[in-house]
C-alpha positions in Angstrom: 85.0 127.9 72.7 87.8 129.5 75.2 91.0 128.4 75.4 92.6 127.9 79.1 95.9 128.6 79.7 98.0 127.0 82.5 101.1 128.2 83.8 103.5 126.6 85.6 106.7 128.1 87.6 110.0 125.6 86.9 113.7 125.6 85.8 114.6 124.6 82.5 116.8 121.9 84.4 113.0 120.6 86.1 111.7 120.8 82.9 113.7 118.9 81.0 114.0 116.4 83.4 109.9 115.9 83.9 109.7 115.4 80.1 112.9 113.3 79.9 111.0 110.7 82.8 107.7 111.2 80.7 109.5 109.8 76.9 111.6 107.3 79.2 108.3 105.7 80.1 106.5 106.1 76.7 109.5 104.6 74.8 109.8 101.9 77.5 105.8 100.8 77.3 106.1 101.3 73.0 109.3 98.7 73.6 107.1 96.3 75.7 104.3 96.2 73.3 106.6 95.0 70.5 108.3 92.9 72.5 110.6 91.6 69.7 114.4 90.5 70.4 116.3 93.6 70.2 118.9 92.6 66.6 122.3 93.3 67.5 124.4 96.1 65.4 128.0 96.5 64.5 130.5 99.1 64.6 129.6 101.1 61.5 126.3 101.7 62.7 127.0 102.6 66.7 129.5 104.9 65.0 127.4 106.7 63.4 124.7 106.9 66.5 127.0 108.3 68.4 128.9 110.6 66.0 132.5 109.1 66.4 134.8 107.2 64.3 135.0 103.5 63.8 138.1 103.5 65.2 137.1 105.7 68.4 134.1 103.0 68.8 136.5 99.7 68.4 139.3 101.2 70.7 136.4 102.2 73.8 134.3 98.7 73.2 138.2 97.2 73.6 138.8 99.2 76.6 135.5 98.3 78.2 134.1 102.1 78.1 131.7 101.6 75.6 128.9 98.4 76.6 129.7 95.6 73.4 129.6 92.1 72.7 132.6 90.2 70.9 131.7 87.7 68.4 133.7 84.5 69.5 134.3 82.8 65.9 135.3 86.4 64.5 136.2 88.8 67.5 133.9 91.4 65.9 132.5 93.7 68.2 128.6 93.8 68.2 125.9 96.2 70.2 122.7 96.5 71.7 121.0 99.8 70.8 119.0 99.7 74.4 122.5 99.5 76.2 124.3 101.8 74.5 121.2 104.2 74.9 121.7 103.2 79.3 125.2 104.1 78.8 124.5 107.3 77.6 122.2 108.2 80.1 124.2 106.7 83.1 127.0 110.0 82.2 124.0 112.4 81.7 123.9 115.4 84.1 121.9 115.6 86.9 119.1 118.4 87.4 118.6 120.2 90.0 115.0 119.0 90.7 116.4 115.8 90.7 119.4 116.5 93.5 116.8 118.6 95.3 114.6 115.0 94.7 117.7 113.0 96.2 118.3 115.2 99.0 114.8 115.4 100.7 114.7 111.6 100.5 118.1 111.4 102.6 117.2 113.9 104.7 113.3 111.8 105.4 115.3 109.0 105.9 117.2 110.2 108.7 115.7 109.9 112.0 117.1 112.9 114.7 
């Protein structure tokens, strides 16, 4: 039995962002198959997620920087795992491939 061995020439930036599409679409079909209601989650535990202080957490989900919920009888603040994931990926940085991606669609789009 032989072994083949592909290579392939790309960035670490193309990389990264080909598997990042590849486990956004695996985790997305896994959540689909479950399809149970998302539970919501209070501070203590988005805290911890996201490495920051209860405090940090309240004061940014009061501001409106963080996405949260506020429970009306209470005023607790209470999150969705799937948004707060979004959030986090709507500040990520850009790859290249994916500029480069942006930039030959404009440029298609344009008729000279």
């Amino acid at each position: 039995m032989s072994k083949v061995i592909t290579t392939i020439e790309t960035t670490p930036e193309e990389l990264v962002s080909k598997l990042a599409k590849v486990i956004d679409q695996r985790i997305e079909t896994l959540h689909n198959q479950n399809n149970v209601a998302e539970k919501p989650v209070k501070v203590p535990e988005v805290s911890q997620f996201l490495g920051n202080s209860q405090n940090w957490t309240r004061r940014e989900a009061k501001a409106g920087r963080l996405p949260a919920h506020r429970n009306t009888i209470h005023g607790d603040f209470y999150f969705f795992f799937s948004e707060i994931v979004a959030w986090i990926k709507k500040g990520r940085i850009v790859s290249t491939a994916e500029i480069k991606e942006k930039a030959e669609m404009y440029a298609n789009s344009k008729t000279f």
